[in-house]
Each structure stands twice: as structure tokens, then as C-alpha cells.
BATOR-634147 format. One record per residue (C-alpha): x negated, y negated, z negated; residue number from 0; residue in one letter. Coordinates in nm, 4 decimals. Layout:
> X	Y	Z	NUM	A
...
This chain:
> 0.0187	-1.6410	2.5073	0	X
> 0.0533	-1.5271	2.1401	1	X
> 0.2743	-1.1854	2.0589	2	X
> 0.3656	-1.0089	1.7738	3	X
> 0.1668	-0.6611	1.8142	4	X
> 0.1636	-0.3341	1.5854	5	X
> -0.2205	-0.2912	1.5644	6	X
> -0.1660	0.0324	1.8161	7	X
> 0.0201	-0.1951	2.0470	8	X
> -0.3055	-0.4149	2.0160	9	X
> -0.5152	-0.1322	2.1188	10	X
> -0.2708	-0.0601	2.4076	11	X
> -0.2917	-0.3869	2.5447	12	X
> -0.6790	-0.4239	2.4901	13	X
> -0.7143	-0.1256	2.7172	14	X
> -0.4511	-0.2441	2.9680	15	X
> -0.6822	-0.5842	2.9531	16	X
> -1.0197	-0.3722	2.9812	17	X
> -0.8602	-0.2534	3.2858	18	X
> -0.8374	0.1346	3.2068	19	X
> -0.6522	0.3280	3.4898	20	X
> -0.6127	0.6677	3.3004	21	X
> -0.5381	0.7690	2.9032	22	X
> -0.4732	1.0738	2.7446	23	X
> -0.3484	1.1808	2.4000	24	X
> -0.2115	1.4436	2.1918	25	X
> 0.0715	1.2613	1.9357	26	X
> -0.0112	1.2538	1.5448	27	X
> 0.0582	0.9673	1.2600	28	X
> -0.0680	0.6657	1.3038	29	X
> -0.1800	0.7455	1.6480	30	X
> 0.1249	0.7977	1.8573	31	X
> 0.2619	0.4615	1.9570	32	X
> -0.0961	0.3779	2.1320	33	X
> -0.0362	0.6368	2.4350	34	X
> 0.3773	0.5665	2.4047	35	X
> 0.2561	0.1466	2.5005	36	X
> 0.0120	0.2534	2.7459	37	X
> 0.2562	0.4308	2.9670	38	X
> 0.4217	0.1145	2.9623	39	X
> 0.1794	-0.0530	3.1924	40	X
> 0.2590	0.0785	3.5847	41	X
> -0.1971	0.0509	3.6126	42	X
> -0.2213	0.3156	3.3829	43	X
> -0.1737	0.7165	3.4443	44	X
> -0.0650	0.7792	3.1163	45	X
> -0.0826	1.2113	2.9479	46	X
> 0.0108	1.3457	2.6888	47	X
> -0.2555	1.6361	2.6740	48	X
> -0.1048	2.0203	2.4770	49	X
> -0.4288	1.9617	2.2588	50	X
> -0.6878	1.6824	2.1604	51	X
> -0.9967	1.8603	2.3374	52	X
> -0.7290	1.8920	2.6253	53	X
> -0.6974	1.4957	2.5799	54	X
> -1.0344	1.4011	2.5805	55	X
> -1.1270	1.6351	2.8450	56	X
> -0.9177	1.4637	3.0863	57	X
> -1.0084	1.0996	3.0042	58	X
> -1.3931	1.2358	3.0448	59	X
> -1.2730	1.3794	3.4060	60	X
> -1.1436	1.0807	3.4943	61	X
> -1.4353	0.8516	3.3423	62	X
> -1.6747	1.0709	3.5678	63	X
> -1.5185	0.9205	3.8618	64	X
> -1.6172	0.5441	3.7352	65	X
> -1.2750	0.4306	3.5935	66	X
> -1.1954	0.3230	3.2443	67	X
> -1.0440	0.6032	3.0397	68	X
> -0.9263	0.6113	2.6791	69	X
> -0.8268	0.9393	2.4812	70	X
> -0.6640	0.8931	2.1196	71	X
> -0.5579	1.0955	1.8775	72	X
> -0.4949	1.1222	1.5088	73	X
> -0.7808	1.1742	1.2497	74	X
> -0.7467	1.5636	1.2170	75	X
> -0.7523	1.5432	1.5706	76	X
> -1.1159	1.4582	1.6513	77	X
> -1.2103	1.8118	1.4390	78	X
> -1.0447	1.9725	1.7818	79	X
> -1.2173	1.7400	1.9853	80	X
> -1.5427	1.7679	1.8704	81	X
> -1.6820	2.0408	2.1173	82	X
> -1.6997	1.8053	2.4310	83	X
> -1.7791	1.4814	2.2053	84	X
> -2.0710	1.6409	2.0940	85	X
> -2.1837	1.6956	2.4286	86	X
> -2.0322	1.3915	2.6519	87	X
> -2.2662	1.2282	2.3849	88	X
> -2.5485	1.3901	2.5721	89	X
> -2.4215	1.3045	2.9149	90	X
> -2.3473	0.9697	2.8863	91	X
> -2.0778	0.8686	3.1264	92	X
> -2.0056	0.7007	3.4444	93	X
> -1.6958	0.4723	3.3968	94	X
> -1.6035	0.3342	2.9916	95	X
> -1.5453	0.6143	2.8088	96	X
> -1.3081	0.5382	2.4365	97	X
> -1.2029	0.7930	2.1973	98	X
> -0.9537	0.6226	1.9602	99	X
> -0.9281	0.7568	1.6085	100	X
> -0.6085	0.6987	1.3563	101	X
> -0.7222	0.7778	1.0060	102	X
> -0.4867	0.8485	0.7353	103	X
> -0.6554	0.7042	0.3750	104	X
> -0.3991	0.7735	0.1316	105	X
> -0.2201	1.0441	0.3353	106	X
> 0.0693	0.8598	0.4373	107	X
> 0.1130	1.1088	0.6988	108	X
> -0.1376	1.3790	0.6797	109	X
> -0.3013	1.6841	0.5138	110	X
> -0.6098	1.5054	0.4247	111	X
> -0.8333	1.1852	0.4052	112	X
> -1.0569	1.2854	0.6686	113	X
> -1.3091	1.0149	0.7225	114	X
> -1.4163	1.0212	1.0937	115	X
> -1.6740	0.7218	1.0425	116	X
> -1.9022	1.0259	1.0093	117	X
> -1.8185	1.1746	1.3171	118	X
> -1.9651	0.8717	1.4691	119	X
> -2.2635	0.9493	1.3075	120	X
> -2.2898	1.3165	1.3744	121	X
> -2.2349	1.2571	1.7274	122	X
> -2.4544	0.9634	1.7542	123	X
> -2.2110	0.7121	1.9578	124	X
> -2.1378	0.3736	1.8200	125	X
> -1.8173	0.3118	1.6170	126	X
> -1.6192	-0.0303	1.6229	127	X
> -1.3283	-0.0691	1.3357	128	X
> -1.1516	-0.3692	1.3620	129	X
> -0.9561	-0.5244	1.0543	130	X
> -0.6130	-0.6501	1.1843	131	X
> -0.3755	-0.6630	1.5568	132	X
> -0.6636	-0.9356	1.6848	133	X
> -0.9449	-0.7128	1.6593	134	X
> -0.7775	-0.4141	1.7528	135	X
> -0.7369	-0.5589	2.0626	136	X
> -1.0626	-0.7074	2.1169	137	X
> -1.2947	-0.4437	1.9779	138	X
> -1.1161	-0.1900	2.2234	139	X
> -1.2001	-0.3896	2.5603	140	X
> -1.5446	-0.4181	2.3855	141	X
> -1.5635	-0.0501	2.3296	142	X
> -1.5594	-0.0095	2.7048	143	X
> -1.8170	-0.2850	2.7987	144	X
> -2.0152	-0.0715	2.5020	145	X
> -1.9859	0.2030	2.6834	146	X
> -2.0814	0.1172	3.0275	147	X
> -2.3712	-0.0565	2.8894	148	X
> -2.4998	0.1981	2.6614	149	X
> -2.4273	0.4855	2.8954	150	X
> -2.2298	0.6559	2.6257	151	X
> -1.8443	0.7768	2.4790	152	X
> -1.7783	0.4796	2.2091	153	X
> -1.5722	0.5797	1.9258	154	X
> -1.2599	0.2842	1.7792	155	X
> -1.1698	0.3710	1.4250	156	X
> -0.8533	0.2541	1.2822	157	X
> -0.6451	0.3437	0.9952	158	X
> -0.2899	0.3587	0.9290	159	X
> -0.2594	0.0054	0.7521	160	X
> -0.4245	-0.1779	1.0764	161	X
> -0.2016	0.1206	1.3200	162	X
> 0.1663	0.0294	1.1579	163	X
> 0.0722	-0.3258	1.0474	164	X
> 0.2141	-0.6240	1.2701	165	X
> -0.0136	-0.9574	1.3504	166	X
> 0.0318	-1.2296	1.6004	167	X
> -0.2245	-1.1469	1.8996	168	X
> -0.3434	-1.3620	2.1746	169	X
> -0.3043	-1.1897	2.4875	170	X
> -0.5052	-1.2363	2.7809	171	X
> -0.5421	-1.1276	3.1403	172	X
> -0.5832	-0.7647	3.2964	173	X
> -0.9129	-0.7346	3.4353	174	X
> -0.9132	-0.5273	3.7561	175	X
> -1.2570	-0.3570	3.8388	176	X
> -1.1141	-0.2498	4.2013	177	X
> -1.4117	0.0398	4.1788	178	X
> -1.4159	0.3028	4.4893	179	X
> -1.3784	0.6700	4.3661	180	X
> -1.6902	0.8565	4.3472	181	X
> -1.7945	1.2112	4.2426	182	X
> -2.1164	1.2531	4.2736	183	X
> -2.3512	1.5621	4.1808	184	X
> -2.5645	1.4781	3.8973	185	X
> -2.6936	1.8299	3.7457	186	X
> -2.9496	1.7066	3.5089	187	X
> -2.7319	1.4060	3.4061	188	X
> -2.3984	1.6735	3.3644	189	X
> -2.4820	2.0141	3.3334	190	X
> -2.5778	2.0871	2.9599	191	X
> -2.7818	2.4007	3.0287	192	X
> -3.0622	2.3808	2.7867	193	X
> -3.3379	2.2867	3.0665	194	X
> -3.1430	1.9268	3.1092	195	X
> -3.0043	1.9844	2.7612	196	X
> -3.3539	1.8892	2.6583	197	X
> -3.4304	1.5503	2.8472	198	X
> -3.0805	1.3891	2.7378	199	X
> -3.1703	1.4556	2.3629	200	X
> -3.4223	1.2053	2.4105	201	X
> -3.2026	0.9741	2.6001	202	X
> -2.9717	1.0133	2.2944	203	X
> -3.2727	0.8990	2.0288	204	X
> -3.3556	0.6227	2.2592	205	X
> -3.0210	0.5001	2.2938	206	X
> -2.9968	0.5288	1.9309	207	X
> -3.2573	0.3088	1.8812	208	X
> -3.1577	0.0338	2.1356	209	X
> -2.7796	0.0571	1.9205	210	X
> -2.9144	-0.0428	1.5895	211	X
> -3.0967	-0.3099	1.7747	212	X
> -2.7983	-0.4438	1.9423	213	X
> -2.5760	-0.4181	1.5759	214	X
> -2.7937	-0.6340	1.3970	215	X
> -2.6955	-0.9027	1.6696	216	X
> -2.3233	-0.7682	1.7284	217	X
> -2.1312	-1.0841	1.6546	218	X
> -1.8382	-0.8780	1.4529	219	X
> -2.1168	-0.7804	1.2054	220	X
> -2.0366	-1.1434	0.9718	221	X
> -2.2113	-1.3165	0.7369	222	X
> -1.9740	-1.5247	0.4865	223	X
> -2.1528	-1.7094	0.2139	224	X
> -2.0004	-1.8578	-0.0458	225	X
> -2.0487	-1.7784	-0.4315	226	X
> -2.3334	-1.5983	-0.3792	227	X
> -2.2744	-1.4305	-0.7590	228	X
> -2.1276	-1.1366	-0.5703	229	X
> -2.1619	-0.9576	-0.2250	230	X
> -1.8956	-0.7694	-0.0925	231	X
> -1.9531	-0.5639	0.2029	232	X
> -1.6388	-0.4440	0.3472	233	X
> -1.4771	-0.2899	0.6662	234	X
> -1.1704	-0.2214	0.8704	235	X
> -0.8415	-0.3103	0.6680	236	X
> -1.0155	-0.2520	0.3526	237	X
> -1.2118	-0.6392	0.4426	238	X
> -0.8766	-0.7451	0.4364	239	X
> -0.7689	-0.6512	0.0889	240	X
> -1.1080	-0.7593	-0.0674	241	X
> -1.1108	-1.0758	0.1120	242	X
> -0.6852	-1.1164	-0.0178	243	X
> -0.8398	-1.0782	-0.4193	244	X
> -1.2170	-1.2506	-0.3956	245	X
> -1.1551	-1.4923	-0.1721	246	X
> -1.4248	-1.7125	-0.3306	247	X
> -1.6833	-1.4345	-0.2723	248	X
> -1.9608	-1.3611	0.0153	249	X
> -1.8469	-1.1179	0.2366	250	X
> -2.0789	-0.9314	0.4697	251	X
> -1.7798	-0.7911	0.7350	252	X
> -1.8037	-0.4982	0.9152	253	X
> -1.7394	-0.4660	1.2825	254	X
> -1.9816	-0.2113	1.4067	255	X
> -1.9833	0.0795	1.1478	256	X
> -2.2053	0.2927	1.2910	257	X
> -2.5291	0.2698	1.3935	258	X
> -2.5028	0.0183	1.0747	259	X
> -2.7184	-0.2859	1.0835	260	X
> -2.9632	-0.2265	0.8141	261	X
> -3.1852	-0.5935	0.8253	262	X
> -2.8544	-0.7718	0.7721	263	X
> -2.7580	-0.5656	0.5648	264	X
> -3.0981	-0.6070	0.3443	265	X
> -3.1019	-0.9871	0.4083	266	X
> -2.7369	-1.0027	0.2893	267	X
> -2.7666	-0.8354	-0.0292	268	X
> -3.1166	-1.0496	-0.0952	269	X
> -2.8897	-1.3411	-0.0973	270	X
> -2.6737	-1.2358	-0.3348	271	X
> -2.7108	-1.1610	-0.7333	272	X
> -2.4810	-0.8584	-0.7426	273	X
> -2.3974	-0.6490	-0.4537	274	X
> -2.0479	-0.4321	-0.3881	275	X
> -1.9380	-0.2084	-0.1673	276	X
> -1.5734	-0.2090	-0.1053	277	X
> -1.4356	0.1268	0.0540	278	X
């Protein structure tokens, strides 16, 4: 079945599909409809948290107990997040772990043009972006298999023009893990005192490493050749727009912003005479 989805809808549903039990969120432009759809779905336990750290707090509580859990909040938002991020980065997770942020380029609702592409980055957790309703959808059930794989918080970036924009979606099915609760003790896996502290930073480096490998694969990351005169490489809504004026150019598309893939990225631009970067 095919709908007509606002791009946050899209991410609602793709967690409903992914079969997340609990989200949490703290309400800010263009984020706000994604917790408002979720709490549409009886499967879900749906918050609204007094803060963002509140709101990812709680979706890491409930992730710790093997569920699917999703916290999103606006771009500004992830600046009051960022204390447990930076650690739940060390500590991996036990159930999918998403943090959803809404950024505002252009300020059509905010104070600033906070780019949180380089939160990913200073946290060192992937970062999906998807480009339109379809892919908001899809990259957030993939976020979760991401993180259950990778043993790590995955970070969805979207922007206001893929948040308040409407495309037709195809829907699918829920898909229900039926896990048993567990809480188990895990001090050196958990408890961030410098002496485990220590052992997870290297966890952290070696997952980094087995992330690039996996985004030079990552079937999102898209090779389109055509006039091979110009390269564009392009992400998130902004593929959209460059695609919409060059249409005739080769595009190298984004999925996976961070880690980036830097052999396709090398092999793409030797394949072109004149390379752009569209942001």
C-alpha cells in the first residue's frame, strides 16, 4: 500500500515498522510531528520528555532492556543531549538505539543553522540522511538493524525540507521482535568509570573501523554515471535540488554521511573531469 506521508510521518511509520515499543521526545520545528504520529500506534509507549537529555535518557533506559527505542528532537536539541550521546557511544547498547535529528538550514524555524552531521562525527556513531518520505522511512528501520549490528546509538539526520515535505510512501508490515525483558548487570559494558572507560574506547576505534568498511558497501551510498564532465556529490534534500537542475550530470548520492566512504568517494571523482560538492 502506497500513502501520502510528511517525511516525519515517514520516520514515524519506519519505526512503527522496525518494531520500536518505546519513543521519547522533547517538541521543536521540524521535529514535532514525528513523536505526535508515533503515539498514534497502540505498540508504542510514546513521551514527551521536559528536556532532550531527559528524552534520550529514557529511550537509552528502555533500549537497555532489548527493545527498539527512538528519541528525536530538533537540531538545537542534540547540544542538550550530548552528555549521554557521548557516552552511550561508549556503551554500545542492547536493543536499537535511534536519535532522530531535525535540522533547520535556512532557519525556517530556529536561532541557527546548526549542522549536527558533525555531531555524528564527534561522537563517532554512524549517521543515515535520507533525501525524501521513501527514505525517511527506510533509512529509520535501517538505523535500528545498524544499531543492533554495530552495537551502537545510530544517529537519522533530516532537515526541514524532507520533515514538512509530502511524498507517496510504500508502507509495509510491522515487524514484531516478541523479545523477553531483560536487565542484566553488565559493569564493564555500562558503568563509564574510567577503569571500563578505557576498554570501550577501543571498542569505539574498532567499531569505527568496521563502519567505514561497511559504508563503502552501504547500498544508499549511489553511483550515477552519466556525463561524466561533472561530479556532483550530494546529500539529504540538497541531492534532490541538484539532481532537479543537472539532471544530465553524475551524481555520487549520499546515504550514509558519516563514517563517509572515502574509496568511492576517490573512485567517483577519478571518473569524472570536474568534481562538485553540493551542500
Amino acid at each position: 500500500m502506497k500513502k501520502v506521508l510528511l517525511g516525519n510521518e515517514a520516520i514515524a511509520r519506519g519505526a512503527w515498522e522496525a518494531g520500536v515499543v518505546f519513543a521519547s521526545a522533547y517538541p521543536g520545528t521540524p521535529s514535532s510531528e514525528i513523536l505526535e504520529n508515533l503515539a498514534k500506534y497502540e505498540e508504542i509507549q510514546a513521551e514527551w520528555a521536559t528536556n532532550e537529555k531527559d528524552a534520550l535518557l529514557a529511550a537509552a533506559g528502555a533500549a537497555l532492556t532489548g527493545v527498539r527505542a527512538m528519541a528525536s528532537m530538533k537540531h538545537v536539541g542534540v547540544n542538550v543531549a550530548a552528555d549521554p550521546l557521548m557516552t552511550l557511544s561508549y556503551t554500545g547498547i542492547e536493543g536499537g538505539l535511534v536519535l532522530v535529528t531535525a535540522d533547520d538550514p535556512s532557519m525556517y524555524s530556529s536561532q541557527n543553522e546548526q549542522d549536527n552531521r558533525h555531531y555524528a562525527r564527534f561522537a563517532k556513531v554512524p549517521m543515515l540522511e535520507p533525501s525524501d518520505g521513501q527514505e525517511a522511512k527506510d533509512f529509520t528501520k535501517l538505523a535500528f538493524e545498524l544499531s543492533e549490528r554495530f552495537d551502537t546509538p545510530v544517529m537519522l539526520r533530516t532537515v526541514t525540507r524532507v520533515s514538512h515535505s509530502r511524498t507517496v510512501v510504500e508502507l509495509g508490515e510491522r515487524q514484531e521482535l516478541n523479545r523477553p525483558f531483560k536487565l542484566e548487570p553488565n559493569e564493564q559494558k555500562y558503568t563509564m568509570i574510567p577503569a571500563f572507560a578505557g576498554p570501550r574506547h577501543r571498542f569505539v576505534e574498532e567499531r569505527m573501523e568496521r563502519l567505514k568498511e561497511f559504508a563503502e558497501g552501504f547500498e544508499h551510498n549511489r553511483v550515477e554515471l552519466k556525463d561524466t564532465s561533472v561530479g556532483i556529490i550530494a546529500s539529504g534534500i540538497v541531492y534532490q535540488h541538484a539532481k532537479e537542475v543537472f539532471p544530465d550530470y553524475s551524481f555520487l548520492k549520499l546515504g550514509m554521511v558519516w563514517p563517509l566512504p572515502e574509496k568511492l568517494i576517490k573512485d567517483f571523482a577519478s571518473k569524472v573531469k570536474e568534481l562538485w560538492v553540493i551542500e
